[in-house]
VEXDODREN-617011 format. One line per 3 residues: their letters; for each residue x, y, z of C-alpha. Coordinates in Angstrom, 2 decimals. Layout:
<pts>
a> X,Y,Z | ...
</pts>
This chain:
<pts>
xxx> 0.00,0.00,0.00 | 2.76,2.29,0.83 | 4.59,1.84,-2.32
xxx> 1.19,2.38,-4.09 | 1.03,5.77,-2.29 | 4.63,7.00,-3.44
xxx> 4.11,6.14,-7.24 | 0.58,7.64,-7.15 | 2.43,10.78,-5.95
xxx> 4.47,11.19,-7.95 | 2.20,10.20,-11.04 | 0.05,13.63,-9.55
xxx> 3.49,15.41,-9.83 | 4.42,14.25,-12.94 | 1.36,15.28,-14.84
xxx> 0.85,18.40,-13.06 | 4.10,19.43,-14.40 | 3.81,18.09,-18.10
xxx> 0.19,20.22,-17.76 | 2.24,23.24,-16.32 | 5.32,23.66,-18.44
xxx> 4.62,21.50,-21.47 | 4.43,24.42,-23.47 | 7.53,25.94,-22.54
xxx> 9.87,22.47,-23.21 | 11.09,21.29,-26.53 | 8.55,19.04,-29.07
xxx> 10.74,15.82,-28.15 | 10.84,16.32,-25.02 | 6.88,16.61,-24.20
xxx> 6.41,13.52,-26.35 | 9.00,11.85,-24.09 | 7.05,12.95,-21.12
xxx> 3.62,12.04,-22.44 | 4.98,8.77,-22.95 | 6.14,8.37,-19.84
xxx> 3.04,9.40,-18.09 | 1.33,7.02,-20.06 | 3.56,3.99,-19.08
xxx> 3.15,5.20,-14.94 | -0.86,5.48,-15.75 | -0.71,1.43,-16.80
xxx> 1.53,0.93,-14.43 | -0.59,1.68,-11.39 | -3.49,0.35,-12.79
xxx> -1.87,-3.01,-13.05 | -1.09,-2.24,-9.10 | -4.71,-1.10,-8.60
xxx> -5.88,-4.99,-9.81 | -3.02,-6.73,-8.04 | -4.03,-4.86,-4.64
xxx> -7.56,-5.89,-5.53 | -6.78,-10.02,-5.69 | -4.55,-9.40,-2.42
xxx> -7.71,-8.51,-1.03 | -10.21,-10.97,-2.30 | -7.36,-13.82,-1.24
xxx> -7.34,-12.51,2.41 | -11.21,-12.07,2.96 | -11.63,-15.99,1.63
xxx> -8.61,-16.92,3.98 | -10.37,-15.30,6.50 | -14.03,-17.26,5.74
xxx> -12.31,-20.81,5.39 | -10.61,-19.94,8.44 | -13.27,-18.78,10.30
xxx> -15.39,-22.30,8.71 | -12.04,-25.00,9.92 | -12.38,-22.81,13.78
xxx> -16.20,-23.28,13.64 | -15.86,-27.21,12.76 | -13.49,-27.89,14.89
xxx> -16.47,-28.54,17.60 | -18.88,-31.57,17.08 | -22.08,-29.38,17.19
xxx> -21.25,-28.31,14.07 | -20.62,-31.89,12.37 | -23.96,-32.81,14.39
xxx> -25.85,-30.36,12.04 | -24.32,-30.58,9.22 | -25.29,-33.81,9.15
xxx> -28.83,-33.08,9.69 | -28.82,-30.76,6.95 | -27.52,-33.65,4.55
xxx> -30.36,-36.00,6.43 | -32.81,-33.31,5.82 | -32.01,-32.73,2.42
xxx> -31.77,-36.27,0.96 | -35.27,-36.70,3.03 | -36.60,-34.13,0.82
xxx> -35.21,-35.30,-2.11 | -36.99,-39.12,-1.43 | -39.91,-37.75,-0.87
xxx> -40.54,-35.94,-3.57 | -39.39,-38.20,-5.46 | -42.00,-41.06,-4.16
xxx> -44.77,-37.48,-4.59 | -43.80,-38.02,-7.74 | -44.23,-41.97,-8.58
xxx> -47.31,-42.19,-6.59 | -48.85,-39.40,-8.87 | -47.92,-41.68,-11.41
xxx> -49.40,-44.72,-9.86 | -52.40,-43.08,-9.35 | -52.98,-41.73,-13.09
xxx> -52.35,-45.16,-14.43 | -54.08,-47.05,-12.17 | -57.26,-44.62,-12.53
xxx> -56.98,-45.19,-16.19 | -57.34,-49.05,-15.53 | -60.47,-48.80,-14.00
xxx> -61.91,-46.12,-15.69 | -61.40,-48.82,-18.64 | -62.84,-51.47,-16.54
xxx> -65.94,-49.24,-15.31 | -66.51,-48.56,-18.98 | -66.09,-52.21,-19.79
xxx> -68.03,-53.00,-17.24 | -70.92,-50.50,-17.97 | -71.23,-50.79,-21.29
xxx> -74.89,-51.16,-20.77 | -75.09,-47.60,-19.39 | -73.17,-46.01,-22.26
xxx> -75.95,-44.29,-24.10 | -77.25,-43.10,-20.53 | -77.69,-39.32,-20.68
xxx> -77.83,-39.10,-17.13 | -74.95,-41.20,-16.24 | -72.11,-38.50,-16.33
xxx> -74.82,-36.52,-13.65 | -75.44,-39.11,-11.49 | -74.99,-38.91,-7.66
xxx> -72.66,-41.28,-5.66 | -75.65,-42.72,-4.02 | -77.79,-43.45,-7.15
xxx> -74.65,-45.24,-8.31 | -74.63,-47.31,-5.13 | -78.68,-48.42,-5.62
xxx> -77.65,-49.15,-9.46 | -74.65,-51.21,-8.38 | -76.42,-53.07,-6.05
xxx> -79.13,-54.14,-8.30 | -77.07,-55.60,-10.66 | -75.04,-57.20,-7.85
xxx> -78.38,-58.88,-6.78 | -79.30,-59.25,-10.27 | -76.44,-61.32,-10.71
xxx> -76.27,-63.47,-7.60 | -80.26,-64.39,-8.79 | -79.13,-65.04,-12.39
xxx> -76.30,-67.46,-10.86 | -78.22,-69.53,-8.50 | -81.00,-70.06,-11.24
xxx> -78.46,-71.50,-13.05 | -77.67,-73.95,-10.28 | -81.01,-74.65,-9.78
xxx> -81.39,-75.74,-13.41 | -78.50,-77.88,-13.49 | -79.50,-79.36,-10.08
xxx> -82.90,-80.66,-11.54 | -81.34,-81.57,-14.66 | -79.16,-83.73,-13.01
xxx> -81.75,-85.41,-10.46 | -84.36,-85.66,-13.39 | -83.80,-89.46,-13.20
xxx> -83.22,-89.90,-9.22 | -85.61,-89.96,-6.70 | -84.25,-86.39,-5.04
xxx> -86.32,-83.46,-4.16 | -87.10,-81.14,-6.81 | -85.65,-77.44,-7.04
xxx> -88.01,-74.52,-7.50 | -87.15,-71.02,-8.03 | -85.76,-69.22,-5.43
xxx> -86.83,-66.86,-3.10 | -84.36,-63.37,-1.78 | -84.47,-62.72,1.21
xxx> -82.50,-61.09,4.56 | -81.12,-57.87,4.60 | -79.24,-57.59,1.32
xxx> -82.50,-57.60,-0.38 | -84.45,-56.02,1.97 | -81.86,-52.94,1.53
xxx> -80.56,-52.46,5.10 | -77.07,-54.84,5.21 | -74.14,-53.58,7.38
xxx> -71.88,-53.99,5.00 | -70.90,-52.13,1.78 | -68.76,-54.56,-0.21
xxx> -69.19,-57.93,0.90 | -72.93,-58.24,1.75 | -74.21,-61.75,1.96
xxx> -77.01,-62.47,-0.29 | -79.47,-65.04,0.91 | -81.99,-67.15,-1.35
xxx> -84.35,-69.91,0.06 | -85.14,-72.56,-2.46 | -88.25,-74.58,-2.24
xxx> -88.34,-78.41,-1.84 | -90.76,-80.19,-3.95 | -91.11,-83.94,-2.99
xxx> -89.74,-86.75,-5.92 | -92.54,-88.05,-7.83 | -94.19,-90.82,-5.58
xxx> -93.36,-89.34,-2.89 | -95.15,-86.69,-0.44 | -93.86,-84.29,2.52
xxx> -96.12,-85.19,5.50 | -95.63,-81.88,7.62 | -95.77,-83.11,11.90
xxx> -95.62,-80.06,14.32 | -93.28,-80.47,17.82 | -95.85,-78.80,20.34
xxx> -92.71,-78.99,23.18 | -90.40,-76.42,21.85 | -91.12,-72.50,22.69
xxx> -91.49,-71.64,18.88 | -93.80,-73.49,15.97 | -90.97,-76.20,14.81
xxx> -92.12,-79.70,12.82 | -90.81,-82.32,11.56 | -91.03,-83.58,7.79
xxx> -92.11,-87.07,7.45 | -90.95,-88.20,3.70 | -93.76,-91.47,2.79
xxx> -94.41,-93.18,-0.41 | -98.16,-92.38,-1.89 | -100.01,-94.62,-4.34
xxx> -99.93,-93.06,-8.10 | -101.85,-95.45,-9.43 | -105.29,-92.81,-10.24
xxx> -102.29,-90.49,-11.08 | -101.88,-88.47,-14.22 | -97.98,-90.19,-14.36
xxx> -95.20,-88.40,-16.07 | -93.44,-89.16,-19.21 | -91.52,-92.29,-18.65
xxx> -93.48,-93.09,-15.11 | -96.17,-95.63,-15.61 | -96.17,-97.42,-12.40
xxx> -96.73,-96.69,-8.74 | -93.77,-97.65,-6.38 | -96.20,-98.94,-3.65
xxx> -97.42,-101.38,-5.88 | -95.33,-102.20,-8.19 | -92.64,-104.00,-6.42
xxx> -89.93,-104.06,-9.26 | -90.17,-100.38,-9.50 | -89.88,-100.12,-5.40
xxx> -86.84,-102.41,-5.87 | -85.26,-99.96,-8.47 | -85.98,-97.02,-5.97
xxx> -84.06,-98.41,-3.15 | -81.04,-99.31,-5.35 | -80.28,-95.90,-6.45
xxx> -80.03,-92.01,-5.34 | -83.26,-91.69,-3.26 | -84.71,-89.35,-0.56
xxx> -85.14,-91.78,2.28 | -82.21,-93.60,2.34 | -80.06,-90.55,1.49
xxx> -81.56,-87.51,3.20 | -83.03,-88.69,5.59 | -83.41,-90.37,9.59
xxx> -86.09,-92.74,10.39 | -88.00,-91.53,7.32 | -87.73,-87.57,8.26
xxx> -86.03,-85.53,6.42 | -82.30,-84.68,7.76 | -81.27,-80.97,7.62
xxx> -77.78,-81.77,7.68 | -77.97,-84.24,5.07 | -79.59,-82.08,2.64
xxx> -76.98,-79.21,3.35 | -74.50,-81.72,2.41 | -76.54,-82.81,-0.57
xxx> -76.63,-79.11,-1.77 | -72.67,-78.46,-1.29 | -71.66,-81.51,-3.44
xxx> -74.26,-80.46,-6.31 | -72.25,-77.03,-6.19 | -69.56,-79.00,-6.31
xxx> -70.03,-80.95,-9.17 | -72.51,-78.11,-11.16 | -70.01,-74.80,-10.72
xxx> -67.32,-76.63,-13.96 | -70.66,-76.69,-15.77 | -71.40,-73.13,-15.53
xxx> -70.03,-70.56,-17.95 | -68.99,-68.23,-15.08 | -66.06,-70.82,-13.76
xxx> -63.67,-69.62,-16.73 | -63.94,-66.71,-15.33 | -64.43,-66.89,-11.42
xxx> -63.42,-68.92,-8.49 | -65.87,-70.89,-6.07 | -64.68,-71.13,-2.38
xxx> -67.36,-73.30,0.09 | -68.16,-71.69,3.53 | -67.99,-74.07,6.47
xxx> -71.68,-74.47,7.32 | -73.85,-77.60,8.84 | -77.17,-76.45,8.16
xxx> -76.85,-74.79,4.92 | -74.71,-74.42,1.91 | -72.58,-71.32,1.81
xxx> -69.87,-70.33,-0.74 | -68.09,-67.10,-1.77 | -67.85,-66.49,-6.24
xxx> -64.88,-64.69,-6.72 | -63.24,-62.69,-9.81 | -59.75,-64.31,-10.74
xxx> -57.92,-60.70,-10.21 | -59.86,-61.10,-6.62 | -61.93,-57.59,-7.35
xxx> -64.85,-58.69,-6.30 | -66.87,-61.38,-4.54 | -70.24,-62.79,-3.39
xxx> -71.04,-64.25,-0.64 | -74.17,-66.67,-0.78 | -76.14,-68.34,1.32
xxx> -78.49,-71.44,0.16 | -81.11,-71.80,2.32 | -83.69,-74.54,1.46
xxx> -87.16,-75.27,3.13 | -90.65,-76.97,2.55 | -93.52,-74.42,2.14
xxx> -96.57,-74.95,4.46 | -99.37,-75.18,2.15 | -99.64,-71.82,-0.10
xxx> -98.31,-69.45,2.43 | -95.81,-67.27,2.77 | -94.21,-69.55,5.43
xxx> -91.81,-72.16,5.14 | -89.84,-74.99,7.07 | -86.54,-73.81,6.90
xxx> -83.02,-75.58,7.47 | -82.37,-72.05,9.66 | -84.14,-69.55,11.28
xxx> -83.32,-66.46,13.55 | -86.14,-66.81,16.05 | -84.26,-70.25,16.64
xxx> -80.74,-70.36,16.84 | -79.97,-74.17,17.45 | -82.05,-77.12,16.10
xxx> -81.57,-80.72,16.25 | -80.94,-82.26,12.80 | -84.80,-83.51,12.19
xxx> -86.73,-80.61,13.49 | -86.64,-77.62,10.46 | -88.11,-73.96,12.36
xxx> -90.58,-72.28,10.82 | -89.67,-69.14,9.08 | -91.03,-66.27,8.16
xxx> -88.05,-64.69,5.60 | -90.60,-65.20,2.75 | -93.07,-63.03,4.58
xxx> -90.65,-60.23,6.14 | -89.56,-59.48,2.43 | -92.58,-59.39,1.64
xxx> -93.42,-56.99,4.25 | -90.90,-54.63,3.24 | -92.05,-54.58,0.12
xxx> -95.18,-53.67,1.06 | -93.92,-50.93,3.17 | -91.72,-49.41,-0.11
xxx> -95.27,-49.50,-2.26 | -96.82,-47.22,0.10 | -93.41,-45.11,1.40
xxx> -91.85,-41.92,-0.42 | -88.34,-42.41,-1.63 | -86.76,-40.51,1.69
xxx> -88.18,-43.01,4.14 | -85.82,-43.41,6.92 | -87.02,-46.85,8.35
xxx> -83.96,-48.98,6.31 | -81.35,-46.23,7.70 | -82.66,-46.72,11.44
xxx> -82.52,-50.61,10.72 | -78.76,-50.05,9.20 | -77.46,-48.13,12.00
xxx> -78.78,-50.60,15.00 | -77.62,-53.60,12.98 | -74.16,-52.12,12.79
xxx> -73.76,-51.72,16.33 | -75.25,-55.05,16.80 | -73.15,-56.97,14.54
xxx> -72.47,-60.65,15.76 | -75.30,-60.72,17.50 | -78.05,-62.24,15.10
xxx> -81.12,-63.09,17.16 | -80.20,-59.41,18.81 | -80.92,-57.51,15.34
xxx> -83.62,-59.77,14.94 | -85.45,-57.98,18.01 | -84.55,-54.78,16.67
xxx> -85.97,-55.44,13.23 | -89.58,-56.78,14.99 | -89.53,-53.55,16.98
xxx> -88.98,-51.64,13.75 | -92.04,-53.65,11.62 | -94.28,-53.04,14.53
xxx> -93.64,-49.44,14.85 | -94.23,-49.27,10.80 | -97.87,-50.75,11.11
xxx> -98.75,-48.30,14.39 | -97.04,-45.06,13.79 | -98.81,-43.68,11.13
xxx> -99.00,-42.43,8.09 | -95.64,-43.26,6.75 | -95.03,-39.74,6.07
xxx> -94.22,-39.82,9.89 | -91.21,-41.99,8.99 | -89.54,-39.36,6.22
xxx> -85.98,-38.66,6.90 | -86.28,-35.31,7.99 | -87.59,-37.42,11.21
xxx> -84.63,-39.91,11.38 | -83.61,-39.39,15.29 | -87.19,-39.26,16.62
xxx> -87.86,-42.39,14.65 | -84.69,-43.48,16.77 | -85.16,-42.41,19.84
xxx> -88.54,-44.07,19.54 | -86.91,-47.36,18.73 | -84.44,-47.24,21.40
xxx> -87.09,-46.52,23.50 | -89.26,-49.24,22.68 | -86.24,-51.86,22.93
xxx> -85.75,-50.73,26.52 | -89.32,-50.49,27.86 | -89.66,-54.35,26.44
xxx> -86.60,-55.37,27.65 | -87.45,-53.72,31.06 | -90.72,-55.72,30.92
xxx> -89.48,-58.82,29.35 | -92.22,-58.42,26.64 | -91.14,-58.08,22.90
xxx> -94.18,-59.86,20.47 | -93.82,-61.78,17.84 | -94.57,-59.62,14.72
xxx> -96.52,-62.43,12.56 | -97.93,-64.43,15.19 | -100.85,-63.16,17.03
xxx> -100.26,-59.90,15.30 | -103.47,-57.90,14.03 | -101.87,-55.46,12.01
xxx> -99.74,-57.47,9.38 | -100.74,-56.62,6.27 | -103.57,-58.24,4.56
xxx> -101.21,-59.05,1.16 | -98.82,-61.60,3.39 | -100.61,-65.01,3.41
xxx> -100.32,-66.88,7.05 | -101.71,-69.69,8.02 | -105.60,-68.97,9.56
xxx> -103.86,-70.43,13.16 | -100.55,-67.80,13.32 | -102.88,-65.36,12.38
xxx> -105.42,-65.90,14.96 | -102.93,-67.48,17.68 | -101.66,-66.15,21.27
xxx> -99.00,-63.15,20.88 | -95.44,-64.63,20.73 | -92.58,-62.85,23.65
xxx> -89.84,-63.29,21.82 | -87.57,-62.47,25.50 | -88.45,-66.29,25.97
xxx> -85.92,-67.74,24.13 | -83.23,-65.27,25.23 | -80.47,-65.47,28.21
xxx> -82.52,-62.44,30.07 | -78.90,-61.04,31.51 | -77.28,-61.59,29.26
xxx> -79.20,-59.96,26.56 | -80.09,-57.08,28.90 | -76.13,-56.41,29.56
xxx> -75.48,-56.63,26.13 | -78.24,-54.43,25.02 | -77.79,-51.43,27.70
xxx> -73.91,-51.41,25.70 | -75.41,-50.90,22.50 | -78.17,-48.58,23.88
xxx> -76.02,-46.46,25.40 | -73.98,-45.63,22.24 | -77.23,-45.31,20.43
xxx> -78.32,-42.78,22.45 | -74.65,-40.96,22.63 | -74.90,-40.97,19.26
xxx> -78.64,-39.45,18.99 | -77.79,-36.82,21.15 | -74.38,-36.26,19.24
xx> -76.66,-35.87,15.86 | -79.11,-33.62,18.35
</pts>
């Protein structure tokens, strides 16, 4: 710097004295001066930048250091290695941001092409694209029941086909009933879907129907006898009567037939015929078109023949339930292999049940309802709480068909009304829990609807307490759990 100083001086001194006398010296001699001047002008500019670098090279000596003091301690490697922690998080993340994204796009392509593969049928629908979530629902699950129906037809046509020459029952169409019909099941994906198929005695043959007076509910049992045929219009191929016609009565016994393979001491064996139904799954599903493209999986079951129907890729399922039953008469009641009202059976006595005529009640009720009754939704919401507990629901659902038939109009029952609806069926569990009273809704009952055909003696017998056939504490400790989040939950909505 100090040298800098001098020759900057004396540049000043220089010039001032080329500017003061330059007139008075010699032509050579200014140009020699000039010259000079110049060469000191580049020559401390040259300075100027060296003076410049000195300084840039001392200020980053003095950062790096400042940096080698500072990470000399160990809370300084501590955060720098956050920082690298923190950065390559950042850097994985958005990243994976990135792929998901990705993921998502493609896989909402895929079933956008499936939905539209799927719903071909709905293509031309103008009102598709502005159709709410829940209409999409109701259409979904009509063509989920239409499909499960469509399917066990099919079984049921095979099934006869294949006992056409035996001396089996006969199939008849069947019947949908429980909750995934009557359009209150708990569940949204996987709801079970229950069909009761009639039996229809082999030809020869009849169903002699013998009521048990002991047990606390209407239960029989079905006698299977030979009749004569002989005044008989006979079918094609049947000409003689197995009572009296002993070759043919030979024949009978050494084949497939009824009494010696359904049934005990001549009445007919629930558990036999549930096994009877699982291996004619069994041996119709390779028959069916849909096994090329779905999967049959059997349900453990001893009264009854359940199975799931999956999609190869596993997207979807159904789970069915084959009930089967001998109709009393031409009512609306049957002899089923299960029934809610009575949880446990032995193997020869078949409950009666009234399935046939509860789906037929609700359908009655839908006739006459607007579109906003709230009576499935209340029926939904206790059934959820009450899951597991069958015969439990069961209650709740006869509460629920009473109040339907007494609290009128149905207008009463719109959903604007939904918690007093509740709170009135909360109400009227507790009251007949309190008082051990809870009727039967068919039997006894004077306000069942005139379109559901009973038999003249359920009509016009005793009311039914359904709290007989329940463990009172039990029940009553279970119930005041579910109650009590019922009515949290009512005066949550309230």
């Amino acid at each position: 710097m100090a040298l800098l100083d001098i020759v900057f001086g004396l540049w000043r001194i220089l010039t001032l004295n080329v500017q003061s006398v330059g007139y008075e010296l010699d032509e050579e001699t200014r140009e020699r001066m000039e010259q000079r001047a110049e060469m000191l002008n580049r020559e401390m500019t040259r300075l100027w930048q060296e003076v410049e670098e000195m300084n840039q090279e001392q200020s980053v000596f003095a950062w790096a250091s400042l940096l080698l003091s500072a990470l000399q301690h160990w809370q300084c490697w501590a955060v720098a290695g956050v920082l690298v922690l923190l950065f390559g998080l950042c850097w994985w993340l958005r990243k994976w941001s990135r792929e998901s994204q990705r993921e998502e796009q493609s896989s909402g392509n895929n079933v956008e092409k499936q939905k539209h593969g799927d719903e071909n049928n709905d293509a031309n629908d103008p009102g598709r694209h502005s159709e709410d979530p829940r209409q999409r629902r109701v259409r979904k699950r009509d063509r989920d029941r239409q499909a499960v129906k469509n399917l066990v037809q099919k079984f049921i046509d095979l099934f006869n086909r294949d006992v056409s020459n035996t001396w089996y029952p006969v199939l008849e169409k069947a019947i949908e009933v429980g909750t995934a019909f009557e359009g209150w099941s708990v569940y949204d994906e996987d709801n079970p879907y229950c069909l009761l198929v009639p039996l229809k005695p082999p030809h020869g043959h009849i169903f002699h129907l013998e009521p048990c007076p002991s047990w606390p509910i209407r239960n029989f049992r079905i006698r299977v006898e030979l009749v004569c045929t002989c005044e008989m219009e006979q079918p094609a191929g049947e000409t003689r009567c197995l009572l009296h016609h002993p070759e043919e009565e030979q024949s009978r016994k050494e084949g497939p037939n009824i009494l010696d393979d359904l049934c005990t001491d001549s009445y007919l064996d629930v558990q036999k015929t549930a096994e009877w139904f699982k291996e004619m799954v069994r041996r119709c599903w390779k028959d069916l078109p849909e096994s090329a493209t779905h999967r049959l999986m059997q349900v453990y079951s001893e009264r009854s023949c359940k199975f799931q129907v999956l999609t190869q890729d596993w997207q979807k399922r159904f789970f069915i339930e084959l009930m089967f039953g001998v109709q009393e008469g031409d009512s609306d009641l049957f002899l089923s292999n299960q029934c809610v009202e009575a949880p446990y059976t032995p193997r020869t006595l078949w409950p009666e049940s009234y399935a046939v005529a509860e789906m037929k009640f609700f359908r009655h009720i839908a006739s006459r309802a607007q579109r906003d009754t709230c009576h499935l939704r209340c029926l939904k919401l206790c059934a959820h709480y009450l899951q597991g507990r069958d015969f439990y629901i069961y209650i709740v659902k006869t509460v629920v068909m009473h109040q339907l038939t007494t609290i009128l109009p149905l207008l009463r029952w719109e959903k604007s009304n939904f918690l007093v609806r509740m709170e009135h069926i909360v109400q009227h569990v507790e009251s007949g829990l309190l008082e051990r009273c809870i009727n039967h809704f068919f039997i006894g009952n004077e306000n069942v609807p005139e379109e559901i055909n009973l038999p003249l003696d359920v009509r016009t017998a005793e009311p039914f307490n359904l709290c007989q056939l329940l463990d009172y504490e039990s029940a009553r400790l279970d119930f005041e759990c579910v109650l009590s989040e019922l009515w949290g939950l009512l005066l949550y909505e309230s």
